[in-house]
C-alpha positions in Angstrom: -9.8 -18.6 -17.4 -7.1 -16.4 -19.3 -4.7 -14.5 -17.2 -6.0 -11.5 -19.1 -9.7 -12.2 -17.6 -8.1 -12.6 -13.7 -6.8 -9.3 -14.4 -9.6 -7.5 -15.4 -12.0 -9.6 -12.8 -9.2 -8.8 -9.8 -8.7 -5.0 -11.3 -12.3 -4.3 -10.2 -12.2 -4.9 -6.7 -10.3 -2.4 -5.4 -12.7 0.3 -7.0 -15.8 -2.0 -5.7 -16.1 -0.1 -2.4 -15.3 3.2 -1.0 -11.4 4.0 0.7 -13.3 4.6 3.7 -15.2 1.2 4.1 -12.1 -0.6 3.9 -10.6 -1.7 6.8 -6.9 -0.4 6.7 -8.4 3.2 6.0 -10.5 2.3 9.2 -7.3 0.6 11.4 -4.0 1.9 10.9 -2.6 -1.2 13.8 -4.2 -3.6 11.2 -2.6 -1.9 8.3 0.8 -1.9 10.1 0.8 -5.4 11.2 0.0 -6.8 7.4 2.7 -5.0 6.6 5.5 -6.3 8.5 3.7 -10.4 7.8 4.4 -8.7 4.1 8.1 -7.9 5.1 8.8 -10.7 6.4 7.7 -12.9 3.7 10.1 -11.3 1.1 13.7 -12.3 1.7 16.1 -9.5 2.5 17.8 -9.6 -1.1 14.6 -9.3 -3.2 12.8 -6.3 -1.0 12.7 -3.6 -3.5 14.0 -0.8 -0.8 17.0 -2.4 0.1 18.1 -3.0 -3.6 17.4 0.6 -4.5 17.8 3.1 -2.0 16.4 5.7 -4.3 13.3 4.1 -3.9 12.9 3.5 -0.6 13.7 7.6 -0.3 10.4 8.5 -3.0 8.4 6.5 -1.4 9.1 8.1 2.4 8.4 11.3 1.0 5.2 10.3 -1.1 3.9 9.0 2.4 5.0 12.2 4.3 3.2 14.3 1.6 0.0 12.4 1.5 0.0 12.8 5.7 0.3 16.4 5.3 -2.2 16.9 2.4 -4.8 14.7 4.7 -4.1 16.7 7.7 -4.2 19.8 6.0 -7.8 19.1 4.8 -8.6 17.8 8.1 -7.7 20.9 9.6 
């Protein structure tokens, strides 16, 4: 199969079922704990955040905007 095909075939399941049937959306302790496995997989001098600081600072504030937005329409 070409690399092309994976693509496509792996680009499909994320939009397969609904943000709130899958089960970080439904277990934040879950979510957190793949994360760190994730972090410590990578070693320190290839983790994107720590090679660009910049980065690191976006994406803290993408994360604090989304958590407002969500509890503003929970509200």
């Amino acid at each position: 199969m070409s690399k092309e095909m994976q693509r496509e075939i792996a680009s499909k399941g994320g939009s397969a079922m609904p943000s709130s049937a899958r089960s970080f959306s439904k277990d934040p302790a879950l979510a957190r704990e793949a994360g760190r496995k994730g972090g410590r997989a990578v070693p320190d001098h290839k983790r994107s955040f720590s090679i660009n600081p910049r980065l690191a600072q976006e994406a803290g504030s993408k994360g604090g905007t989304m958590k407002r937005i969500n509890a503003e329409k929970a509200g």
